[in-house]
C-alpha positions in Angstrom: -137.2 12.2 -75.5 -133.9 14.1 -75.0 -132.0 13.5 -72.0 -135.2 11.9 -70.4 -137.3 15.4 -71.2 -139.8 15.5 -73.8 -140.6 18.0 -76.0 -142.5 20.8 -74.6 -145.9 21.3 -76.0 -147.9 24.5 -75.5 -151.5 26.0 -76.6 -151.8 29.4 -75.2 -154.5 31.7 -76.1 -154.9 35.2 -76.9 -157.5 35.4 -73.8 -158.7 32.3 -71.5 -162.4 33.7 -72.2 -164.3 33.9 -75.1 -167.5 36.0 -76.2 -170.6 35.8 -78.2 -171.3 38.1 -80.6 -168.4 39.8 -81.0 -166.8 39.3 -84.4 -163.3 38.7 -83.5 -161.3 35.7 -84.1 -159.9 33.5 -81.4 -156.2 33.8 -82.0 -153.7 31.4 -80.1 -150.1 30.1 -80.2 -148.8 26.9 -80.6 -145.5 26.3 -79.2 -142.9 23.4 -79.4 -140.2 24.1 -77.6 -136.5 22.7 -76.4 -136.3 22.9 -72.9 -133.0 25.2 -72.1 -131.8 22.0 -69.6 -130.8 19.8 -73.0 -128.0 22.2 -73.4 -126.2 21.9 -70.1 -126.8 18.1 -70.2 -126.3 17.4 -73.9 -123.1 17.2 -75.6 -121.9 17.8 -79.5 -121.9 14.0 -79.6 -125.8 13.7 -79.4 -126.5 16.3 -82.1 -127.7 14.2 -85.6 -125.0 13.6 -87.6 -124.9 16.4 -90.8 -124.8 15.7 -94.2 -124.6 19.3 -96.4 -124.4 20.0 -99.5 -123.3 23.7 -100.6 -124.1 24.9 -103.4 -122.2 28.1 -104.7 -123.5 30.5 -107.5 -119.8 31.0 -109.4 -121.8 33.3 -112.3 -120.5 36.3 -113.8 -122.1 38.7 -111.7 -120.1 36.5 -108.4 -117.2 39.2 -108.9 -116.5 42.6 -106.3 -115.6 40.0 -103.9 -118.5 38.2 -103.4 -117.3 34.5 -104.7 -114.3 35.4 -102.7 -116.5 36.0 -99.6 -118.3 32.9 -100.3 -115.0 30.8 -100.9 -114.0 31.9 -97.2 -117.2 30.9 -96.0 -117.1 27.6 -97.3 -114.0 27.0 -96.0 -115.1 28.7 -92.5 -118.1 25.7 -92.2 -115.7 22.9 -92.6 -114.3 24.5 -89.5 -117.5 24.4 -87.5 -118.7 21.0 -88.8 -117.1 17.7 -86.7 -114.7 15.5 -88.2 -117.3 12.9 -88.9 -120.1 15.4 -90.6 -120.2 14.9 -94.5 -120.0 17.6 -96.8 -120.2 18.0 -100.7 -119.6 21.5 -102.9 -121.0 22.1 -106.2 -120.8 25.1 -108.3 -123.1 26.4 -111.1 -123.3 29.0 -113.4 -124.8 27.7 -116.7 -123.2 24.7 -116.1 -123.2 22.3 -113.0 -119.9 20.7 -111.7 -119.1 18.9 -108.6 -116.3 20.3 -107.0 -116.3 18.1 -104.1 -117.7 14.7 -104.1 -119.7 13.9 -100.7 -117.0 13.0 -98.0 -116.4 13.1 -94.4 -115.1 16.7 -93.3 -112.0 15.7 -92.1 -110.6 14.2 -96.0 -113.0 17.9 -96.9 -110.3 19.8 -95.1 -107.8 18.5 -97.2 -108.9 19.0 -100.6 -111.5 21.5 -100.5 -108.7 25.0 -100.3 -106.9 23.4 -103.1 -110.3 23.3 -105.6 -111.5 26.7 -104.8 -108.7 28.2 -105.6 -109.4 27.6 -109.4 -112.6 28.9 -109.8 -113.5 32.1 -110.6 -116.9 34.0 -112.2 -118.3 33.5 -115.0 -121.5 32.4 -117.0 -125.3 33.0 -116.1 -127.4 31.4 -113.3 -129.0 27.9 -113.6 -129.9 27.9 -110.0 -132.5 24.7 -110.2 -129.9 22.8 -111.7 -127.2 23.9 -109.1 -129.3 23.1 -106.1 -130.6 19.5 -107.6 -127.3 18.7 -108.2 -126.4 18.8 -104.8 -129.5 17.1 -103.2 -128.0 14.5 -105.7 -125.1 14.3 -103.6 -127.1 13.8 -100.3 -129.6 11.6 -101.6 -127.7 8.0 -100.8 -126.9 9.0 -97.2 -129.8 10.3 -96.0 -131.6 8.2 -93.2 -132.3 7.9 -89.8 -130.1 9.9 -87.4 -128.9 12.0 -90.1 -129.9 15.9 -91.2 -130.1 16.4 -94.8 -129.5 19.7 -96.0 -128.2 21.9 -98.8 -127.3 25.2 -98.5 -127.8 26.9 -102.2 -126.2 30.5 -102.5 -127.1 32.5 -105.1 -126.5 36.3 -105.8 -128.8 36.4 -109.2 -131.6 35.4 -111.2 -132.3 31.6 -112.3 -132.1 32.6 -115.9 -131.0 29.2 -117.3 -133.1 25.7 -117.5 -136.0 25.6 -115.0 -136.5 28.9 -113.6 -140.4 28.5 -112.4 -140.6 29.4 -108.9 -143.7 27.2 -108.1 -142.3 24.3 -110.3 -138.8 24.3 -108.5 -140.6 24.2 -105.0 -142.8 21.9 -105.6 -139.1 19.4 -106.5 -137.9 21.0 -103.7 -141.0 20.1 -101.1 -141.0 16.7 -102.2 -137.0 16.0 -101.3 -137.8 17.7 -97.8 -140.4 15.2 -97.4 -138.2 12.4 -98.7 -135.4 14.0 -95.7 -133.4 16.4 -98.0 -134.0 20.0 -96.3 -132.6 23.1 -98.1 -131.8 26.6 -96.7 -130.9 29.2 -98.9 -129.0 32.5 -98.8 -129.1 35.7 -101.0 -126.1 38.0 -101.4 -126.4 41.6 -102.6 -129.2 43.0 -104.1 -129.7 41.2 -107.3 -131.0 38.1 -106.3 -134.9 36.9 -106.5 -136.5 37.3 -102.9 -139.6 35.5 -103.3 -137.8 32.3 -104.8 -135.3 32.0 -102.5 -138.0 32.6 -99.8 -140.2 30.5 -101.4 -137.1 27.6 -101.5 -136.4 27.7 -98.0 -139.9 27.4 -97.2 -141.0 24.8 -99.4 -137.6 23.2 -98.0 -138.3 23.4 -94.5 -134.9 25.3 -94.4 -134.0 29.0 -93.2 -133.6 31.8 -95.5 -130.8 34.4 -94.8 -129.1 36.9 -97.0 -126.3 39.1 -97.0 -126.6 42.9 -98.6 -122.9 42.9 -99.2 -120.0 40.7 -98.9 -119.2 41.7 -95.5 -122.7 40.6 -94.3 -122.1 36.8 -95.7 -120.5 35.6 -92.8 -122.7 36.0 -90.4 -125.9 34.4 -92.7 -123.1 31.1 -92.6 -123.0 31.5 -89.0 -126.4 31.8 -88.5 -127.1 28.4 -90.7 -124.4 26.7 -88.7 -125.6 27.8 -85.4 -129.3 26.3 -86.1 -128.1 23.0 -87.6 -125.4 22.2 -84.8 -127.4 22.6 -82.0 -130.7 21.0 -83.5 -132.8 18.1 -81.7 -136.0 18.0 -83.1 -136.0 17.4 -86.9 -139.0 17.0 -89.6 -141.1 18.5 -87.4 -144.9 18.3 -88.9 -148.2 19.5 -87.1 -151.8 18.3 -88.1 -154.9 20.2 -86.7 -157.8 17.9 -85.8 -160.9 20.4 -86.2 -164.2 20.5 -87.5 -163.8 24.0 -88.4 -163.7 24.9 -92.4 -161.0 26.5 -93.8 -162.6 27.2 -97.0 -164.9 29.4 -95.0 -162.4 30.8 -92.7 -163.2 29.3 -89.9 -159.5 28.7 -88.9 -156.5 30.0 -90.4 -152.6 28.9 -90.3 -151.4 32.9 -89.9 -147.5 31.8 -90.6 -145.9 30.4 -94.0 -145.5 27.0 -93.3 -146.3 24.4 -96.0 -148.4 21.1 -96.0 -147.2 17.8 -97.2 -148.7 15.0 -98.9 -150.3 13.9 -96.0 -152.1 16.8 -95.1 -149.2 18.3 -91.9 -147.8 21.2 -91.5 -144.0 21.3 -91.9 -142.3 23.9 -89.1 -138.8 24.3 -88.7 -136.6 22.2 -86.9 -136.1 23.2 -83.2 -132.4 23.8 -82.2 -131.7 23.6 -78.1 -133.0 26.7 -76.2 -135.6 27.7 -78.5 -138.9 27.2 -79.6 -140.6 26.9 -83.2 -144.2 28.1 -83.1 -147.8 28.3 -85.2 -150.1 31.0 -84.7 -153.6 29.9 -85.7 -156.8 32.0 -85.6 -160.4 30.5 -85.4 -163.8 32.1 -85.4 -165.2 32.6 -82.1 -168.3 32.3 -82.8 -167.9 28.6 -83.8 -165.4 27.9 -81.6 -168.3 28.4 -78.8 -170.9 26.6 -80.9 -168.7 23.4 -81.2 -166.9 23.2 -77.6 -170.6 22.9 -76.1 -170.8 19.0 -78.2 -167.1 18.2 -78.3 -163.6 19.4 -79.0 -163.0 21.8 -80.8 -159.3 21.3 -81.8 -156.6 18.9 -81.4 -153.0 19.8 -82.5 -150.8 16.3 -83.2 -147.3 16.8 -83.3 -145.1 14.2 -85.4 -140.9 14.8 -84.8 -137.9 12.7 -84.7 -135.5 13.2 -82.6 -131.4 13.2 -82.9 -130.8 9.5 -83.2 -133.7 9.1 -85.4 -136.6 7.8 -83.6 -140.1 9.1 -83.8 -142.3 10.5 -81.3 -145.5 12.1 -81.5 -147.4 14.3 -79.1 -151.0 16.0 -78.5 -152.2 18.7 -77.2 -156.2 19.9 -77.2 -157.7 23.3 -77.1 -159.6 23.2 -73.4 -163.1 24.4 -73.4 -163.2 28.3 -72.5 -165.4 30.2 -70.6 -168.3 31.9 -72.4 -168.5 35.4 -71.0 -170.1 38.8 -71.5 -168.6 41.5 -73.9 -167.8 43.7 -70.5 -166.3 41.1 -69.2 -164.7 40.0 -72.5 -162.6 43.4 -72.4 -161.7 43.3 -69.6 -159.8 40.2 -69.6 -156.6 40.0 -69.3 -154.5 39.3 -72.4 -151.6 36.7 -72.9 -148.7 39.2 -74.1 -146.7 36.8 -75.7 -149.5 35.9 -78.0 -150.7 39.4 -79.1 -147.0 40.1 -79.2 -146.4 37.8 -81.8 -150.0 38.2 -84.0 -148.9 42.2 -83.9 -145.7 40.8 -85.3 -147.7 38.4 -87.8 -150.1 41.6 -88.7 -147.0 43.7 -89.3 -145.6 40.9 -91.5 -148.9 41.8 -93.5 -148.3 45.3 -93.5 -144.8 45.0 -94.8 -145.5 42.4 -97.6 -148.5 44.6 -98.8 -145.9 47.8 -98.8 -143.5 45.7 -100.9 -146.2 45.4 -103.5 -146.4 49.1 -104.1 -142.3 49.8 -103.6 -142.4 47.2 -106.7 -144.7 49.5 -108.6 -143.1 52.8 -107.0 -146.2 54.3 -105.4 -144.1 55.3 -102.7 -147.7 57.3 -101.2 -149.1 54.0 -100.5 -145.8 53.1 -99.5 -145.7 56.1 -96.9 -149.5 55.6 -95.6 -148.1 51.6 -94.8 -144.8 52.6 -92.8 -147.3 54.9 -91.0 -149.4 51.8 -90.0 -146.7 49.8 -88.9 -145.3 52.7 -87.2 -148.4 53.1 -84.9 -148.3 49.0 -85.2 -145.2 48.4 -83.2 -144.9 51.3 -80.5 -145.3 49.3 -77.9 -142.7 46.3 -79.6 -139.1 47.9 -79.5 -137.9 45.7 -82.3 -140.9 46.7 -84.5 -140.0 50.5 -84.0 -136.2 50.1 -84.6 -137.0 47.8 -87.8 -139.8 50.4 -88.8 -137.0 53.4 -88.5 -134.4 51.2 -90.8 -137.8 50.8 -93.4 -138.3 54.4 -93.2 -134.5 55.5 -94.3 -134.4 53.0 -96.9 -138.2 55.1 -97.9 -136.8 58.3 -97.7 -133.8 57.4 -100.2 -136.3 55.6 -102.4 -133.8 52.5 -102.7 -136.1 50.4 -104.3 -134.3 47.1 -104.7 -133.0 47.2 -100.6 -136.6 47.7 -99.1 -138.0 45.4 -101.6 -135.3 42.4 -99.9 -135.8 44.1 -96.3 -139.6 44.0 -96.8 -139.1 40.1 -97.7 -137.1 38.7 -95.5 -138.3 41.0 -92.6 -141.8 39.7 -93.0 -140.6 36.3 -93.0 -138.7 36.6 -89.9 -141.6 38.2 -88.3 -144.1 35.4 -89.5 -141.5 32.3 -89.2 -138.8 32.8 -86.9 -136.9 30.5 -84.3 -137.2 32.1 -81.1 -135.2 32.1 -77.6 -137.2 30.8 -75.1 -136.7 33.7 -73.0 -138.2 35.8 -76.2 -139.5 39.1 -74.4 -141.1 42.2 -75.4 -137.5 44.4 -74.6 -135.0 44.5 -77.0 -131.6 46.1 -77.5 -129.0 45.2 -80.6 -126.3 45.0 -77.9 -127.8 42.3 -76.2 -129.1 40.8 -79.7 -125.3 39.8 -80.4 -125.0 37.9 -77.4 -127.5 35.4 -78.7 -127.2 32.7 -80.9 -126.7 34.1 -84.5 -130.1 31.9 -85.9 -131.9 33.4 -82.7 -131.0 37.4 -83.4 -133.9 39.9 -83.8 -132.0 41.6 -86.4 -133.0 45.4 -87.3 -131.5 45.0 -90.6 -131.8 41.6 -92.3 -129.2 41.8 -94.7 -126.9 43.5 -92.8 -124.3 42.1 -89.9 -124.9 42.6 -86.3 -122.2 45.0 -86.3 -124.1 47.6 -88.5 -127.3 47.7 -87.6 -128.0 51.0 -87.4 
């Protein structure tokens, strides 16, 4: 409980009826969200304490500005972070060297400047060993109260030591279970996508990235925003059903990752926005099994700033079993087909990356048709469709292949506002938080969207 409110807990369905025969699945939203009052009653005080870790990428290909870029933003953090935060830096290229030893931010300030100033690019990319080094440096202090997290920046390939994606998630699920979280963030266009992606996911972290040096900044900012203002952290959901996923009988339609124990991990929620799981079950058992008992049961396990767990429930209520006339006719709940169109789209644009990998830019043209008739009723869906389409049209494979990625991802995984609407407008966008933008271009700054 946060300033006497608990979390807020919604199940909201596609429609409040279902149907026999029909074929269609029962899609609905669940939605933990941060009521907007914790802000104006909260203070920076009753945040978690942070411990971070960043971990810079200082190989060769870290010249044109880029390490510089990333040098300014490490220093830019310390500025954002209290006094009392706790902060380590380590560098990597085929080596692994601790540049600053985990210490409060205020002694940071002091010698952090001082020990960038010496390092310059060079070398090749053992990324695993980067980022394990500095969940080494969080590992002692990580406890109740406190929020784990390393930031791992990387502009290349993990070409040195372990470089299995699956292997390196599977280390870096197991520290988010054990409280270490990791967020990553790409720079340019040389980096690997889907293990950076993959990282942040399997880390129960954000993944951002920059397309060029003067996009950095605002991926920082957009880290920073989330992790000072957060006040729900490990945030895990398990789904009490009878239903068989095996046989499809419900599906998880975002990327979130199970732990050990069988829950769903979601992202931390940050004040004045919601984290969400869209989940789709066949109708046709859904009415089958609500006539003997329930059907689904969502159980929501969360800590809270100071470190204390909660848990909460919610249940699926029986629905009315109607006629397909009637069906139809229903009304929908927008917010829910809003976000499965985005979720479908998500689809759409990770099946279009396939074929951009291969070049069949045809397929690729018959996709950004799709998700051209997909999102013209979603504002933000046509203006990120029209940004797809230009990068099509100049057959810049290696930008649409990262816009495709991390677009997808947004769509599927995102931190919303609470007041998350169907109108859009990039004017208004940079008004919000930087974590909460509904950004055109993902790699690019707020400034150049267009």
């Amino acid at each position: 409980m946060i300033n006497g409110k608990q979390l807020e807990v919604l199940l909201d369905t596609r429609k409040e009826v279902v149907a026999n025969n029909l074929g269609q699945s029962l899609d609905m939203l669940l939605r933990l969200r941060a009521p907007a009052q914790e802000m104006a009653q909260g203070n920076a005080q009753e945040r978690a304490s942070l411990a971070i870790s960043l971990v810079i990428d200082r190989s060769g290909s870290m010249n044109c500005g880029k390490l510089a870029e990333a040098k300014r933003c490490a220093l830019n953090l310390l500025d954002r972070l209290s006094d009392e935060d706790r902060i380590s830096v380590v560098i990597y290229d085929e080596r692994v060297e601790v540049l600053l030893e985990m210490m409060a931010v205020r002694m940071a300030k002091t010698f952090l400047p001082t020990r960038l100033e010496s390092v310059e690019p060079r070398g090749t990319t053992a990324l695993h060993q980067g980022w394990l080094k500095g969940a080494e440096t969080l590992a002692p202090g990580t406890g109740r109260g406190v929020m784990s997290r390393v930031i791992l920046l990387s502009d290349g390939q993990a070409n040195h030591g372990l470089t299995h994606v699956d292997s390196i998630c599977e280390q870096v699920r197991e520290l988010a279970s054990a409280g270490v979280s990791t967020s990553t963030v790409g720079i340019g266009l040389g980096f690997n996508e889907e293990l950076m992606t993959a990282i942040a996911n399997a880390g129960q972290g954000n993944s951002w990235y920059g397309e060029r040096s003067d996009d950095l900044a605002e991926s920082f900012d957009a880290e920073l925003s989330s992790l000072t203002t957060l006040v729900w952290q490990d945030v895990r959901v398990k789904l009490e059903t009878p239903l068989l996923p095996r046989l499809g009988q419900i599906k998880v339609r975002n990327d979130y990752v199970k732990d050990a124990r069988d829950y769903w991990c979601l992202p931390s929620i940050a004040v004045q926005s919601e984290v969400w799981m869209g989940i789709s079950l066949s109708m046709h058992e859904v009415i089958r099994l609500q006539e003997s008992g329930t059907v689904l049961r969502c159980i929501i396990c969360t800590i809270d700033q100071t470190g204390r767990e909660y848990e909460f429930s919610v249940t699926l209520p029986q629905l009315p079993v109607v006629g397909l006339a009637e069906y139809r006719m229903a009304t929908e709940n927008e917010l829910v087909a809003r976000r499965f169109n985005e979720i479908e789209s998500a689809d759409i644009q990770r099946e279009a990356r396939a074929h951009v990998k291969v070049r069949n830019w045809e397929a690729v043209e018959g996709l950004i048709e799709e998700l051209e008739t997909k999102g013209k009723d979603n504002p933000w869906l046509t203006e990120t469709v029209k940004y797809l389409r230009k990068l099509l049209e100049l057959r810049d494979h290696e930008a649409m292949e990262k816009e495709l990625m991390y677009s997808s991802s947004k769509l599927k995984n995102r931190s919303a506002s609470l007041n998350d609407s169907m109108l859009f407008c990039m004017s208004m966008e940079a008004l919000e938080p930087a974590h909460l933008r509904k950004k055109v271009a993902q790699g690019r700054n707020t400034d150049s969207q267009s």
